[in-house]
C-alpha positions in Angstrom: 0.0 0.0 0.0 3.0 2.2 0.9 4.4 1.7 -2.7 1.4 2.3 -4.6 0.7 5.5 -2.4 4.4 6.7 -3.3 3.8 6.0 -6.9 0.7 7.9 -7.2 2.2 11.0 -5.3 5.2 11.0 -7.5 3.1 10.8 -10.4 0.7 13.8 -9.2 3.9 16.0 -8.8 5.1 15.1 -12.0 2.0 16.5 -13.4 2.0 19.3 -11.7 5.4 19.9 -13.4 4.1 19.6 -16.6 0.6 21.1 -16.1 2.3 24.3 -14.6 4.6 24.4 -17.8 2.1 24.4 -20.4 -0.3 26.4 -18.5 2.7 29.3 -18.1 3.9 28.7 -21.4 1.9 27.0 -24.0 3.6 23.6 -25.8 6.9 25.3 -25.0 6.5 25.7 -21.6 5.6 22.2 -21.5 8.8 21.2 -22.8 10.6 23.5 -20.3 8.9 22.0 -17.0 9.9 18.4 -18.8 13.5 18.8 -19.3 14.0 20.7 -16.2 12.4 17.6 -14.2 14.6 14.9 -16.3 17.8 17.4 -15.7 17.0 17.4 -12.4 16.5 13.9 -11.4 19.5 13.2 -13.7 21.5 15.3 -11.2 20.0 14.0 -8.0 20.2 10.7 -9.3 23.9 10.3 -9.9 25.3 13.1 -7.2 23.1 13.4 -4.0 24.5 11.0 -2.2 28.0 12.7 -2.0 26.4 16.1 -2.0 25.2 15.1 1.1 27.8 13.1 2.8 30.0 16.0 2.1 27.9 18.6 3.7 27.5 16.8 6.9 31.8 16.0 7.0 31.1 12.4 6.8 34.1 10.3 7.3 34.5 6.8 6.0 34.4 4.6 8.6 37.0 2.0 9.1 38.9 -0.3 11.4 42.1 1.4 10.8 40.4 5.0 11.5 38.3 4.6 14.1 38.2 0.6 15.5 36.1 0.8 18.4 33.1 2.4 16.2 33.7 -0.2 13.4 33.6 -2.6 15.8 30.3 -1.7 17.2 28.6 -0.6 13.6 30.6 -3.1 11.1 29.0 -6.5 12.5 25.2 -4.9 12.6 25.2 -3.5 9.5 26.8 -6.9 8.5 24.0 -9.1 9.3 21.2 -7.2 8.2 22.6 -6.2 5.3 23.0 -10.0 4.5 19.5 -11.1 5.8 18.2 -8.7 3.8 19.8 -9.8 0.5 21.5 -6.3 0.3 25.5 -6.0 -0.5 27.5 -4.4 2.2 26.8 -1.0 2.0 29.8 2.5 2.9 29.9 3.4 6.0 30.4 6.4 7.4 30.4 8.7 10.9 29.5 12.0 11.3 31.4 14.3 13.8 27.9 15.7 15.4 26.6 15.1 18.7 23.2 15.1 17.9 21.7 11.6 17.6 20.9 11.1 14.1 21.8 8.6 11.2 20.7 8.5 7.5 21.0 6.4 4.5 22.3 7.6 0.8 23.2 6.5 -2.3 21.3 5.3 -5.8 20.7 2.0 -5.5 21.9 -0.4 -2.8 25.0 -1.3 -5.3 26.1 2.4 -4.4 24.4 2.7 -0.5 26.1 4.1 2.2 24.7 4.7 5.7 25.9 7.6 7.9 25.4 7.6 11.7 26.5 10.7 13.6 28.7 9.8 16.9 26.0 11.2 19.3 23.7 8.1 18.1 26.7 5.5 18.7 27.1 7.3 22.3 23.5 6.9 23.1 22.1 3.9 21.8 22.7 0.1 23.0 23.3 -2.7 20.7 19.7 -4.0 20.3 18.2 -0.2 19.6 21.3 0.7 16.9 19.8 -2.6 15.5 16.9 -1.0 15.3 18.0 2.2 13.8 20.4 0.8 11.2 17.4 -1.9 10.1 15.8 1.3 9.6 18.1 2.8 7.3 18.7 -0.4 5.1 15.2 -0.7 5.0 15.3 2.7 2.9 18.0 1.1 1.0 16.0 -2.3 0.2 13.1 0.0 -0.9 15.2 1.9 -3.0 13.6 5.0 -0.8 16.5 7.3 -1.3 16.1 7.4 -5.2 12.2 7.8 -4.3 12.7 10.6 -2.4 15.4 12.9 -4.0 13.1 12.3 -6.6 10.1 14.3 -5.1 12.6 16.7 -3.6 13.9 17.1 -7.3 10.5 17.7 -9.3 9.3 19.9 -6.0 12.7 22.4 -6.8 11.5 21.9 -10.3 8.0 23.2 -9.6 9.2 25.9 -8.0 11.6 26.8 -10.4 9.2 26.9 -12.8 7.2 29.1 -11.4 9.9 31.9 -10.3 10.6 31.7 -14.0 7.1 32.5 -14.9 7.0 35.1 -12.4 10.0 37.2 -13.4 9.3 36.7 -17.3 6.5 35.9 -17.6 4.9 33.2 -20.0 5.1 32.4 -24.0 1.3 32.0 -25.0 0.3 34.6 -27.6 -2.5 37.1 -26.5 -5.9 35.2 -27.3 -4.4 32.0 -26.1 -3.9 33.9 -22.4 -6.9 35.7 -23.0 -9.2 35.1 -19.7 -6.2 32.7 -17.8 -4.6 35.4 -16.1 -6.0 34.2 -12.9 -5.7 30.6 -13.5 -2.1 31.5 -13.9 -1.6 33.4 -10.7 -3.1 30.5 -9.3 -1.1 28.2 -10.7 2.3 30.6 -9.8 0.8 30.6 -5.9 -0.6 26.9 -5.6 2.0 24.7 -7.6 4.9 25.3 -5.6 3.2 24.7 -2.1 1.1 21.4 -3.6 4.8 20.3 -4.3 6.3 20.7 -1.0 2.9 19.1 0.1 3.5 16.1 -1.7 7.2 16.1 -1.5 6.4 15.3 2.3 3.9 13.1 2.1 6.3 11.1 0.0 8.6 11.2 3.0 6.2 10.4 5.8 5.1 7.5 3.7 8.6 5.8 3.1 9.5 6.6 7.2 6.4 4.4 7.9 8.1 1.6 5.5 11.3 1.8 6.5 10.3 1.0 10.2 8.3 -1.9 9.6 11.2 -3.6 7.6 13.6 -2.7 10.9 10.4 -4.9 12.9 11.1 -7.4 10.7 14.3 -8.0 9.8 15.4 -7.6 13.5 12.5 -10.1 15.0 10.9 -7.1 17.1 10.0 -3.8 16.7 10.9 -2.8 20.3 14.8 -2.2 19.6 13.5 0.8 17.2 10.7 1.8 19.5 13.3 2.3 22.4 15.5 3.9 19.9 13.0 6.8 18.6 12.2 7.6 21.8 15.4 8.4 22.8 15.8 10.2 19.6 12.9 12.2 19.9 14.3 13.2 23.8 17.9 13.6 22.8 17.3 15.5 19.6 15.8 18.5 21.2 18.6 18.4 24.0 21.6 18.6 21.2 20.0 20.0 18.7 21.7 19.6 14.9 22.6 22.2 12.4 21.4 20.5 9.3 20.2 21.8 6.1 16.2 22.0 5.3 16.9 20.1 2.2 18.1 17.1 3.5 15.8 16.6 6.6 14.0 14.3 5.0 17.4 11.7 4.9 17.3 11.4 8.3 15.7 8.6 10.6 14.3 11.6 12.8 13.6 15.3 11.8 16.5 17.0 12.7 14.9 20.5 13.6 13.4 20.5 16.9 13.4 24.1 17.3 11.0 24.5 14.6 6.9 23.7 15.4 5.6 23.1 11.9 2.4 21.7 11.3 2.0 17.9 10.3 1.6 18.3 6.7 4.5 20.5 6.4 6.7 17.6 8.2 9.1 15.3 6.3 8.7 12.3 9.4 5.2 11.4 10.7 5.2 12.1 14.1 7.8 9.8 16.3 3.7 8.6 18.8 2.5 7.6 15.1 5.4 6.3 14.5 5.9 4.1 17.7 1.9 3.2 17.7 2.4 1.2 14.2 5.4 -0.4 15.4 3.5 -1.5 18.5 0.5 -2.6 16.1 3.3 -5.3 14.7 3.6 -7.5 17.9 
């Protein structure tokens, strides 16, 4: 149900992309919201993953660089990765004290999960378990493609219309007779219905992610543990991390913000805990 919800939200916001191009600027404009959505997932596709490794000064982790984390994070990973069917994905630590952890990369070929060194600190052996059966779940589902997509065609969207904005749209005069308003509409509405569904795409893989942690580890109590010490933690040390990439991480990473549910890239952490509960 999770997958055919994602598809048919991707699929809305790829329409929006190309709906908002025609109607700001005929057949041509149509074209324009196309190739900036297949240039865009082109990018995202082939360079996220170390756009965003590099902006959180992830370090490789490895037994010669740091043995006592490898030690800890090597074996876990090792085992899921393998009960999952999934290669051995990079790893990597990020020097942050904030709990946190993420998962990157294109496909699981080219995966690498990140944990920050606050999370290693925190957590015991059976809730990491948890949290990095969490993020392999994301890799299994192929969730990080999924959603840089979404983030992608949301930039798109709202590329789109700035460009329409500040120049305005092709269509001759009796084609845009009578449409002014549908395109102000269209230059207020797209880009917010694309951030809408950009994080309803998000909220939807979270929910997946956690139930293949429940069951890949045997129990969804090592994660349950885990969130809730994220969701305490988190607002204690809070982390300087970019808007665009909050939706990477296993929990929202802005604590100091009150946003409202639909504007959220994580359902709730008592939604989130309630469904893992409802697996027992």
């Amino acid at each position: 149900m999770n997958g055919v919800k994602t598809a048919l939200l991707l699929g809305l916001m790829s329409g929006i992309l190309l709906v908002g191009g025609q109607a700001f600027g005929g057949r041509q404009g149509l074209y324009i919201g196309l190739m900036i959505a297949i240039g865009m997932n082109f990018f995202s596709y082939f360079f996220s993953d170390k756009v965003a490794l590099r902006m959180y000064r992830a370090q490789p982790l490895t037994e010669t660089e740091n043995p006592e984390l490898y030690r800890v994070i090597e074996p876990i990973v090792g085992n899921l990765a393998r009960q999952m069917g999934l290669p051995m994905p990079k790893l990597w630590v990020i020097p942050e004290d904030s709990p946190n952890a993420f998962a990157t990369g294109r496909n699981p070929a080219h995966a690498s999960v990140a944990v920050t060194q606050g999370i290693v600190h925190l957590m015991d052996g059976r809730e990491l378990e948890g949290v990095l059966a969490h993020e392999l779940g994301h890799v299994l589902h192929r969730d990080i493609l999924i959603s840089s997509i979404a983030a992608t065609l949301a930039a798109a969207i709202t590329m789109l219309a700035r460009m329409a904005f500040f120049f305005g749209g092709t269509r001759g005069r009796d084609e845009r007779e009578g449409g002014a308003m549908g395109d102000l509409m269209m230059l207020l509405m797209a880009p917010i219905a694309a951030m809408l569904i950009q994080m309803a795409v998000s909220r939807t893989r979270e929910y997946s992610a956690d139930a293949a942690a429940a069951k890949y580890t045997g129990t969804p109590y090592g994660l349950i543990s885990a969130l809730q010490k994220l969701e305490s933690w988190s607002r204690r040390i809070p982390m300087d991390a970019n808007p665009a990439t909050s939706h990477m991480f296993i929990i929202k990473p802005f604590t100091g913000q009150s946003l409202m549910r639909l504007f959220s890239t994580h359902p709730s952490t008592e939604d989130r805990i309630a469904r893992l509960q409802a697996l027992r």
